[in-house]
C-alpha positions as CSV (number, residue, x, y, z in Angstrom):
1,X,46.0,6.9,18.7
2,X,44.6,10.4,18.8
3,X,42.3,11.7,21.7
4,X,39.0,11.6,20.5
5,X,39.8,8.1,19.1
6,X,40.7,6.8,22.6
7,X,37.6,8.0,23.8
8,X,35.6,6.5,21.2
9,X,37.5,2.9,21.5
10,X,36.1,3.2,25.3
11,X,32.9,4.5,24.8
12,X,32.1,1.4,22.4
13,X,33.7,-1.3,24.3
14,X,31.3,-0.3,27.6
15,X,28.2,0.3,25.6
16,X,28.2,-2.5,23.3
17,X,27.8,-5.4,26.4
18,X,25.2,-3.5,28.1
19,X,23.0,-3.7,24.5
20,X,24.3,-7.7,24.0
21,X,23.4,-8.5,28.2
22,X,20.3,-7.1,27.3
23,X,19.0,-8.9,24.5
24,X,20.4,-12.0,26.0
25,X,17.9,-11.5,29.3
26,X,14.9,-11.1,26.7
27,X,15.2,-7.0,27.5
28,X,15.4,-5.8,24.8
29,X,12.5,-3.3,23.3
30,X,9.8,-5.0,21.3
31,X,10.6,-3.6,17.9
32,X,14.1,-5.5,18.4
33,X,12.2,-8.8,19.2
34,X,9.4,-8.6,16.5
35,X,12.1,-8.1,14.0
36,X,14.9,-10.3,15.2
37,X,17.6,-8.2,15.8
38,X,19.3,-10.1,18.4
39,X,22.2,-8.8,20.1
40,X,24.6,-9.9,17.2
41,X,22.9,-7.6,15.0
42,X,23.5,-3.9,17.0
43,X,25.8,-3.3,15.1
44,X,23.8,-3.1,11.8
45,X,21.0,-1.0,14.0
46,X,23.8,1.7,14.8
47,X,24.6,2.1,11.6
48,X,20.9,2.8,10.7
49,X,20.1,4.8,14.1
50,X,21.2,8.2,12.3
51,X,18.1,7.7,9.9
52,X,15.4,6.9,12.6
53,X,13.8,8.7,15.4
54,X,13.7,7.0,18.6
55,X,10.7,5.0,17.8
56,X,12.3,3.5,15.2
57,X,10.9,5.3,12.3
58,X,12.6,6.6,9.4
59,X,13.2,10.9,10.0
60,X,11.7,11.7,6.5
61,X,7.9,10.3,8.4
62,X,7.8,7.1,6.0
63,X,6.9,3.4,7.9
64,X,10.7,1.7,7.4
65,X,11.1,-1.4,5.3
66,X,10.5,-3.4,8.5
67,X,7.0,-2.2,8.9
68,X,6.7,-0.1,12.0
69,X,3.6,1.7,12.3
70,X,2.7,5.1,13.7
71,X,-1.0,5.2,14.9
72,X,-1.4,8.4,17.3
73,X,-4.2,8.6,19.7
74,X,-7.3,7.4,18.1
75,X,-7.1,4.1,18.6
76,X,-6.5,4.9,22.2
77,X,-9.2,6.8,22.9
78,X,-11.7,4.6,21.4
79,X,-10.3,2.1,23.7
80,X,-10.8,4.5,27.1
81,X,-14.2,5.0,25.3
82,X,-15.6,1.9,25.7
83,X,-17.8,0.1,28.3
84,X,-16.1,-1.7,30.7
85,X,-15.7,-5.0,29.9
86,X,-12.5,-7.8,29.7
87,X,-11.7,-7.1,26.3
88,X,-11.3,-3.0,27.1
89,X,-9.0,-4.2,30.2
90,X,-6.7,-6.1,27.5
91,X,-6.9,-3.4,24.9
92,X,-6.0,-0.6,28.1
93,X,-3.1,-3.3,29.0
94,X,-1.6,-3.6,25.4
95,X,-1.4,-0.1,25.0
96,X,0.3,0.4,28.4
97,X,2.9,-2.1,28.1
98,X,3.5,-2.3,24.0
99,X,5.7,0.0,22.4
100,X,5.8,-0.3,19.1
101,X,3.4,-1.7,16.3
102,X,3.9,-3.5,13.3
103,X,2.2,-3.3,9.3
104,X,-0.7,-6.3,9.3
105,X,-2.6,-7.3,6.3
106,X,-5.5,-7.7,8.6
107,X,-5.5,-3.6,8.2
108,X,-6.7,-2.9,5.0
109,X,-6.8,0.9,3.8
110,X,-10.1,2.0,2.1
111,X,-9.3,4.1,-0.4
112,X,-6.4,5.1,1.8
113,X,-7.4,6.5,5.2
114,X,-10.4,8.9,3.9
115,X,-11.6,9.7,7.4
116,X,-9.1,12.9,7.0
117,X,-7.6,12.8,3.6
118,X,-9.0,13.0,0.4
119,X,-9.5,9.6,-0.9
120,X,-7.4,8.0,-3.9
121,X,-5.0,9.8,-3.6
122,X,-1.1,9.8,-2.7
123,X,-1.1,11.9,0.5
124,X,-3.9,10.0,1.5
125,X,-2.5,6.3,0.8
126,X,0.7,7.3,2.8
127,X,-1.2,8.3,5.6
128,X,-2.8,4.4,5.5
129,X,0.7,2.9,5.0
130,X,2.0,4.8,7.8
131,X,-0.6,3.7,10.0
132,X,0.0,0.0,9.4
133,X,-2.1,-0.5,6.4
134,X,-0.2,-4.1,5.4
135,X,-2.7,-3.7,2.3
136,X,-4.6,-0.5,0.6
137,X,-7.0,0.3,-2.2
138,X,-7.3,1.6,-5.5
139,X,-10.5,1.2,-7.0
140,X,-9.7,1.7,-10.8
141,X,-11.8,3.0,-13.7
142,X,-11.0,5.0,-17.0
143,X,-10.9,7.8,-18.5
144,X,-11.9,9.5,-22.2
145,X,-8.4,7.9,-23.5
146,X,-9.0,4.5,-21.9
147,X,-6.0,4.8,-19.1
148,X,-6.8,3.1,-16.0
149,X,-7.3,5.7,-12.8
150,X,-8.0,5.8,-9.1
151,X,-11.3,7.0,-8.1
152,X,-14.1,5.0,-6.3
153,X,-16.9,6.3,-9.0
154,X,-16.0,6.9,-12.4
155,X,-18.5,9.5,-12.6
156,X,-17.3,11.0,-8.9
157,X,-14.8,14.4,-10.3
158,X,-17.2,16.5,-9.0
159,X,-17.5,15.4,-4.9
160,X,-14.2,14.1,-5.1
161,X,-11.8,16.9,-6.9
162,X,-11.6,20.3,-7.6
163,X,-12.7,20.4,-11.5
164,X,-16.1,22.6,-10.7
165,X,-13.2,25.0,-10.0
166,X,-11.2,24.4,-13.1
167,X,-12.1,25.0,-16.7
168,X,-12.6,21.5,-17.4
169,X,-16.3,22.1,-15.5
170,X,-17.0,22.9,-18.5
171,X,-16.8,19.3,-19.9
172,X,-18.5,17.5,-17.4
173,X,-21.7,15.5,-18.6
174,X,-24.2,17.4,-16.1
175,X,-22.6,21.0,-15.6
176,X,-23.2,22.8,-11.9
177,X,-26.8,23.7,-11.6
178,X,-27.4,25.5,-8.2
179,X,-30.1,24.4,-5.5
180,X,-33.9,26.3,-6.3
181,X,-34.7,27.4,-2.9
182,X,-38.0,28.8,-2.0
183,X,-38.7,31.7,-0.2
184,X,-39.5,30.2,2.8
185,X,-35.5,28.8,2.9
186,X,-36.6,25.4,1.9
187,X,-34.7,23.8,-1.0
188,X,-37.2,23.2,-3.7
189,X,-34.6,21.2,-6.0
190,X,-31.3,20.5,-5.1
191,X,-27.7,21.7,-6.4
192,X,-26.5,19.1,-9.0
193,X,-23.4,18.1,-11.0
194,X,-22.1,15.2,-12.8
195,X,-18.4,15.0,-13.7
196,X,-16.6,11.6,-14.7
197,X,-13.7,10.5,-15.5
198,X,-14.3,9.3,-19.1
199,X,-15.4,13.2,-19.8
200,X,-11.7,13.8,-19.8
201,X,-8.1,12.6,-20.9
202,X,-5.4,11.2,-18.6
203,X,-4.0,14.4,-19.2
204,X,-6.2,16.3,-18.1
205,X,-7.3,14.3,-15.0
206,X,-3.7,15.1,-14.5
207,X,-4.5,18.9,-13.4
208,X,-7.2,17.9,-11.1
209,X,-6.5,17.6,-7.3
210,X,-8.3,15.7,-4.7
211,X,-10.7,16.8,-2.1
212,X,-12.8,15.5,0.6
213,X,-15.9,13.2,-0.7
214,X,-18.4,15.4,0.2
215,X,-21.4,18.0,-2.1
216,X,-23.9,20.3,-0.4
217,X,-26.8,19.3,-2.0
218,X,-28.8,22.7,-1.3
219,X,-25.3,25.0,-2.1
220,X,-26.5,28.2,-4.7
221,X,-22.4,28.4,-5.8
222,X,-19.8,26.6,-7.2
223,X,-18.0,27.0,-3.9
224,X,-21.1,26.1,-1.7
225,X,-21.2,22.8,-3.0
226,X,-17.9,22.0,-3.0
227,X,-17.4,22.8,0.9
228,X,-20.0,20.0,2.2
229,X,-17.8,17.7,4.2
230,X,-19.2,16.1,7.1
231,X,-18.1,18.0,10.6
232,X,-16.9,14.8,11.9
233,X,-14.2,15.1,9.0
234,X,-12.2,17.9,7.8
235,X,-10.5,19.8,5.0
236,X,-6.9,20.2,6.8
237,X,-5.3,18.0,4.2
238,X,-6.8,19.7,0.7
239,X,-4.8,21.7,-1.4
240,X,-2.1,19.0,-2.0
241,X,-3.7,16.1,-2.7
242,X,-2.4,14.0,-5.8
243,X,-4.6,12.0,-7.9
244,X,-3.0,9.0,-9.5
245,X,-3.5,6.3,-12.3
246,X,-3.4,3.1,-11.3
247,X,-0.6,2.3,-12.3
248,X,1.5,4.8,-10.6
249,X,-0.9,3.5,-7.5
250,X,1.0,0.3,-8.1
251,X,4.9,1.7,-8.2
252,X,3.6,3.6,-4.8
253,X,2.8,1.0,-3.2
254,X,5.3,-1.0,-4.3
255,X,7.8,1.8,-2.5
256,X,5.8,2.3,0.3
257,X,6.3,-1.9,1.0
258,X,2.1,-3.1,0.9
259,X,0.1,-4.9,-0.5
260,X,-2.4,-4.2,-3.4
261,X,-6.2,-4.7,-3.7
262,X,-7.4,-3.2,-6.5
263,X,-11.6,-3.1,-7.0
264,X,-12.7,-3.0,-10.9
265,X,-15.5,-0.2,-10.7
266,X,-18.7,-1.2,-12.8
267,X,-18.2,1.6,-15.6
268,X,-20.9,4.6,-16.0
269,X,-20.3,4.5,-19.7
270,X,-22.1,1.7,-22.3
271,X,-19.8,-1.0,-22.9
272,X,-17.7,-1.8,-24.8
273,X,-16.4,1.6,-25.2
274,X,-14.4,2.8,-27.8
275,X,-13.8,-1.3,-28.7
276,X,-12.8,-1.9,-24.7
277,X,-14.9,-4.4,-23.5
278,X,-15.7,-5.9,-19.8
279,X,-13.5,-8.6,-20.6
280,X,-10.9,-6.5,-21.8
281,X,-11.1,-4.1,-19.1
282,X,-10.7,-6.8,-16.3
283,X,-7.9,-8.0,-18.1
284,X,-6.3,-4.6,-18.4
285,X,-6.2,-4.2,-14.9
286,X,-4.3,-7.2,-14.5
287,X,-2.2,-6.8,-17.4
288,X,-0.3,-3.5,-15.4
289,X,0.4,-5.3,-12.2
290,X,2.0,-8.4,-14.8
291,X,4.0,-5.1,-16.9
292,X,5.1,-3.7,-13.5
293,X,6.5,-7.3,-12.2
294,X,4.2,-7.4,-9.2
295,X,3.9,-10.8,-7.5
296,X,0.2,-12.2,-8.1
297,X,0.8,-13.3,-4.7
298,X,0.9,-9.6,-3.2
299,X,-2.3,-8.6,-5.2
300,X,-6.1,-8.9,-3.9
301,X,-8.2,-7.9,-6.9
302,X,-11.8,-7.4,-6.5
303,X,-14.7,-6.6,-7.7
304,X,-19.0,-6.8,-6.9
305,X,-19.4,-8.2,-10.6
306,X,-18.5,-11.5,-9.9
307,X,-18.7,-12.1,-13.8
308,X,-15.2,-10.1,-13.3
309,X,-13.7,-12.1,-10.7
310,X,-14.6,-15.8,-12.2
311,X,-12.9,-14.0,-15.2
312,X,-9.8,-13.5,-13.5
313,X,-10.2,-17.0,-11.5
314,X,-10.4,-19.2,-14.9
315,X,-8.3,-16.8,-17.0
316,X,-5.7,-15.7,-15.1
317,X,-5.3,-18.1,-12.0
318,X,-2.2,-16.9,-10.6
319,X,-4.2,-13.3,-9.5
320,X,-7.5,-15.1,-9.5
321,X,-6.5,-17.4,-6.6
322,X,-7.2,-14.5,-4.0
323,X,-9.7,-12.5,-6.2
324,X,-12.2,-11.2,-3.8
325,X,-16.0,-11.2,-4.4
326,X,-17.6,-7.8,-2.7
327,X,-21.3,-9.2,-2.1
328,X,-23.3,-6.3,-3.3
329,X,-26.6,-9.0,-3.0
330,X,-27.6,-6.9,0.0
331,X,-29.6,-4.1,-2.1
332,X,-31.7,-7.0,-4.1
333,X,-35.0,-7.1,-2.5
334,X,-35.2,-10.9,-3.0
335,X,-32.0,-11.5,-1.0
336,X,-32.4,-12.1,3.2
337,X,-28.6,-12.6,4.5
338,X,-30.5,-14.5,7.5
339,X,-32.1,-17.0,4.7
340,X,-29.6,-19.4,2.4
341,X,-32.6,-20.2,0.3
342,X,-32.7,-16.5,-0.8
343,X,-28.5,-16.7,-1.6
344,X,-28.3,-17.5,-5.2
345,X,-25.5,-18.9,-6.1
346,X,-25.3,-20.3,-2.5
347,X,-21.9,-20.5,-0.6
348,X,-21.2,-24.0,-1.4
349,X,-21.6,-23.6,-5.0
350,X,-19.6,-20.2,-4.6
351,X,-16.8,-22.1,-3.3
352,X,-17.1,-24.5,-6.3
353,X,-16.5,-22.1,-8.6
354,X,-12.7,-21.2,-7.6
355,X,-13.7,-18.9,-5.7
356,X,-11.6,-18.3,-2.4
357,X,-12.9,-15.1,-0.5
358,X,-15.9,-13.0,-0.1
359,X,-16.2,-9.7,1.2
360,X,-19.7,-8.6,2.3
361,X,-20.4,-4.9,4.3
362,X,-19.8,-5.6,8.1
363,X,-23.3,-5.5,9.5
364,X,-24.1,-8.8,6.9
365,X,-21.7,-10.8,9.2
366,X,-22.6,-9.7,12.8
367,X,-26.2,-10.5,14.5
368,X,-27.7,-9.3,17.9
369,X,-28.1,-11.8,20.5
370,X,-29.5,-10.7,23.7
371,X,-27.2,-7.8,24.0
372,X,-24.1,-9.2,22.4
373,X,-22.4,-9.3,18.8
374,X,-22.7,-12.9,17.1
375,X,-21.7,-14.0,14.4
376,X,-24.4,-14.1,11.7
377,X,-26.0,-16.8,9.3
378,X,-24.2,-15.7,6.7
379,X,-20.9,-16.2,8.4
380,X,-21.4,-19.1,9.5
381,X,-22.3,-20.8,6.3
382,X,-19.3,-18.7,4.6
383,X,-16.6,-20.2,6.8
384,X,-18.7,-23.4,6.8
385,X,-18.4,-23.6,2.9
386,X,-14.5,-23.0,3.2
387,X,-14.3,-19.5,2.2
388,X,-12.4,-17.0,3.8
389,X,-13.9,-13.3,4.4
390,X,-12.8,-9.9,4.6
391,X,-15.4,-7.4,5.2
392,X,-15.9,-3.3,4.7
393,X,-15.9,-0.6,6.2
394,X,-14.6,0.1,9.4
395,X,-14.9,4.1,10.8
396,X,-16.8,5.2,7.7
397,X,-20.4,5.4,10.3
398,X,-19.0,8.6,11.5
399,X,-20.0,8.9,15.5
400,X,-21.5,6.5,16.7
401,X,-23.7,7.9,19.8
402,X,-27.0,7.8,17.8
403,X,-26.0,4.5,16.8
404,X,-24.2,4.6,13.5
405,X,-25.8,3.9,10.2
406,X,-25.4,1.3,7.2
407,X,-22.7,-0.3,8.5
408,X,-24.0,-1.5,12.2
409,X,-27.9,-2.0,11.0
410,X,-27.9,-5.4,12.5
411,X,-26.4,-4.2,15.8
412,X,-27.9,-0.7,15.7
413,X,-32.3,-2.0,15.7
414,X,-32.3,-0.1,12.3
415,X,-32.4,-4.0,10.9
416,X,-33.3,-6.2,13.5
417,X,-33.8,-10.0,13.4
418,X,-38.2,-10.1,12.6
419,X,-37.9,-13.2,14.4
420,X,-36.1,-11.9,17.6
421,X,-35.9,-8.5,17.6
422,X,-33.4,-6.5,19.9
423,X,-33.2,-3.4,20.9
424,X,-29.6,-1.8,19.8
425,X,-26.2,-2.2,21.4
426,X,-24.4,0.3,19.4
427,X,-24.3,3.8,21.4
428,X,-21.0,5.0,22.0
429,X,-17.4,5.0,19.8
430,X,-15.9,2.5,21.3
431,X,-18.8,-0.2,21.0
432,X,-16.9,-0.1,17.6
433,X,-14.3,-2.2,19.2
434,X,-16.6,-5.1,20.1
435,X,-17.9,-5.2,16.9
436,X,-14.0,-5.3,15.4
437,X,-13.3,-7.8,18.2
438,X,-16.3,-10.5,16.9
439,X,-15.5,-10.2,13.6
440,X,-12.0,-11.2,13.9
441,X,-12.5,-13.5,16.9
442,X,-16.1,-15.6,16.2
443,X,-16.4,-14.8,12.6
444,X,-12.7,-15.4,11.6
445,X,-12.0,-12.5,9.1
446,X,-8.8,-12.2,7.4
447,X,-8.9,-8.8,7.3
448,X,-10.8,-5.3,7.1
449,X,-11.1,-2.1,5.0
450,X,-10.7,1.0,7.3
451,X,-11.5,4.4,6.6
452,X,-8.5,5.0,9.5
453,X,-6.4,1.9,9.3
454,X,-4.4,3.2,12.5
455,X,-7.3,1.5,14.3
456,X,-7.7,-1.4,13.2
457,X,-3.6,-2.0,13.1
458,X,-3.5,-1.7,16.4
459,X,-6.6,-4.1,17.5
460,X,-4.3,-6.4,15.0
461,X,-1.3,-6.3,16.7
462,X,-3.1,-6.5,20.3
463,X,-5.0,-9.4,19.2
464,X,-2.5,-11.7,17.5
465,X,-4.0,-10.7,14.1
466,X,-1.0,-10.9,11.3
């Protein structure tokens, strides 16, 4: 036996005990535990250790096939940012003594994780995935040619890429008209554009690349009104951002190991258009998960038409089964979320229908009792009626110190219960947290669209969420 392979024979004979005493005391590091590897399986790990960092991560920055998840310090710092309370000392104690975190479908990426990347697109859905996004977004619409894209608005190009900067501004149905402003500095009419995907072939939605949702409104240039994003966000990840079609959406996330929930966007064009109808377009939606051998199982389509998602329950049950229902009901005048005779259909005859989950904005679900989140009305007779509930949008309020916006109204006094009003409870980050906590705890949601899934992955793997 040569030298070095003495040493080697030694070396393994002493280390491999230590690793099997370990695991048989219960020692061994979480990661092991949540994915089974028992001491009889070290040997399989070693051979993998050369393509992993010491967190168990694969070296080239992708979550490995296991699911680990990589959230850096946000989540932690909204957790030192909120008020003292027991669910804060838990959070404080989880992040102390856990070491690793696992993928949960309870994390849902909105649109990927849009707080810091440009929306639908794939930098920005890796960034979700990596953060433990166990399911993430495309919303899907069309383009001049009929293919099937990623973008949230079909009429969107011009927040949400860089064609004002390209020669296909030139196509777009309202061109770039800068802001009028008055001598005095005030914006007399604001800068406009409209630019949508049906103004254009897949092709050349092809040459576009994405960019942080954002316009100045009172911008006099084409570059003005392209650089409005929100200080609280940033443009660190432009200049390589990759738009998509949906269907290369789904062989991404097939790689990247999550699960899909696409949302059928209403279309800004007449239909039908160029012979596609609604009917037709639902069904091609579905029709490229069935070509691309996705299991129904691993798909969550959804939509706010729920003309689309009976559609999909009746005609093609083996996707419609978990079809979600967005409640959009909110912006009819005649609909109170604190009244069920204002719901029409109600939730009982909602749940006759097929259907299986609903998916209303967060603030529809959460009510302010004498200083603490409760679950609303509208939960209630959700969970009541037997439907299950995802809800939208988690860390798209931007700060929270004022109080937030839309999405914490009930919790914020900016719609408060006429009957009991309260004054608001929201004032800091972290109150996010609580707000998180009674959805998942006292309403029972089954999971959450983030703007910045790392958070809500790690509430879900604190908190027992799968």
């Amino acid at each position: 036996m040569q030298g070095w392979q003495k040493v080697l024979a030694v070396a393994l004979t002493c280390t491999w005990p230590l690793w099997a005493m370990a695991g048989d005391r219960g020692e061994g590091h979480g990661w092991e535990r949540d994915h089974g590897w028992g001491p009889q399986k070290h040997e399989k790990r070693d051979r993998r250790d050369h393509d992993r960092d010491d967190r168990g991560h694969k070296r080239d920055g992708k979550p490995h096939a296991a699911g680990a998840a990589q959230l850096g310090p946000r989540p932690f710092w909204l957790v030192d940012n909120m008020d003292d309370s027991r669910l804060k000392r838990e959070l404080q104690t989880c992040a102390e003594k856990r070491e690793h975190y696992k993928t949960s479908d309870f994390s849902i990426g909105h649109r990927g994780a849009p707080l810091q990347f440009p929306e639908h697109t794939k930098e920005s859905y890796e960034a979700a995935a990596r953060m433990g996004a166990g399911i993430v977004e495309c919303d899907v619409t069309f383009t001049r040619d009929k293919e099937l894209v990623c973008r949230h608005s079909q009429c969107d190009l011009h927040a949400t890429t860089n064609i004002l900067a390209t020669p296909l501004a030139a196509k777009c149905s309202v061109p770039f008209q800068p802001a009028v402003v008055g001598a005095d500095g005030v914006v007399v009419q604001p800068a406009q554009a409209r630019c949508c995907t049906s103004d254009i072939t897949l092709a050349e939605f092809r040459t576009l690349e994405g960019k942080m949702d954002a316009a100045d409104a009172s911008a006099t240039t084409v570059e003005g009104y392209m650089a409005g994003t929100a200080d609280w966000r940033t443009d660190l990840y432009e200049g390589q951002a990759t738009l998509l079609t949906h269907r290369e959406s789904i062989r991404l996330f097939r790689k990247l190991g999550v699960k899909m929930t696409p949302e059928l966007k209403s279309a800004s064009v007449p239909l039908p258009y160029q012979g596609l109808t609604q009917a037709g377009y639902a069904q091609k939606m579905i029709d490229e998960y069935r070509e691309e051998r996705v299991r129904p199982r691993d798909v969550y389509a959804q939509s706010f038409n729920l003309d689309d998602v009976l559609y999909w329950i009746n005609r093609n049950p083996d996707f419609g089964r978990q079809a979600v229902w967005l409640d959009g009901r909110y912006e009819d005048p005649a609909f109170d979320h604190r009244d069920p005779d204002t719901w029409n259909p109600s939730m009982e005859e909602l749940a006759a229908s097929g259907l299986q989950i609903i998916a209303p904005p967060m603030w529809v679900l959460l009510e302010n009792d004498n200083g603490r989140s409760v679950p609303s009305t509208y939960a209630r007779a959700a969970r009541r009626a037997g439907l299950d509930i995802i809800t939208w949008t988690f860390e798209r309020d931007g700060p929270l110190n004022n109080g937030g916006g839309f999405y914490f109204q009930t919790l914020n006094g900016q719609n408060p219960n006429a009957a009991d009003p309260q004054p608001g409870i929201i004032n800091n980050d972290g109150d996010m947290m609580d707000a998180l906590d009674t959805l998942a705890r006292d309403v029972g949601i089954i999971g959450i669209f983030s703007d910045w899934p790392a958070t809500t992955t790690f509430y879900a793997n604190c908190k027992g969420q799968r």
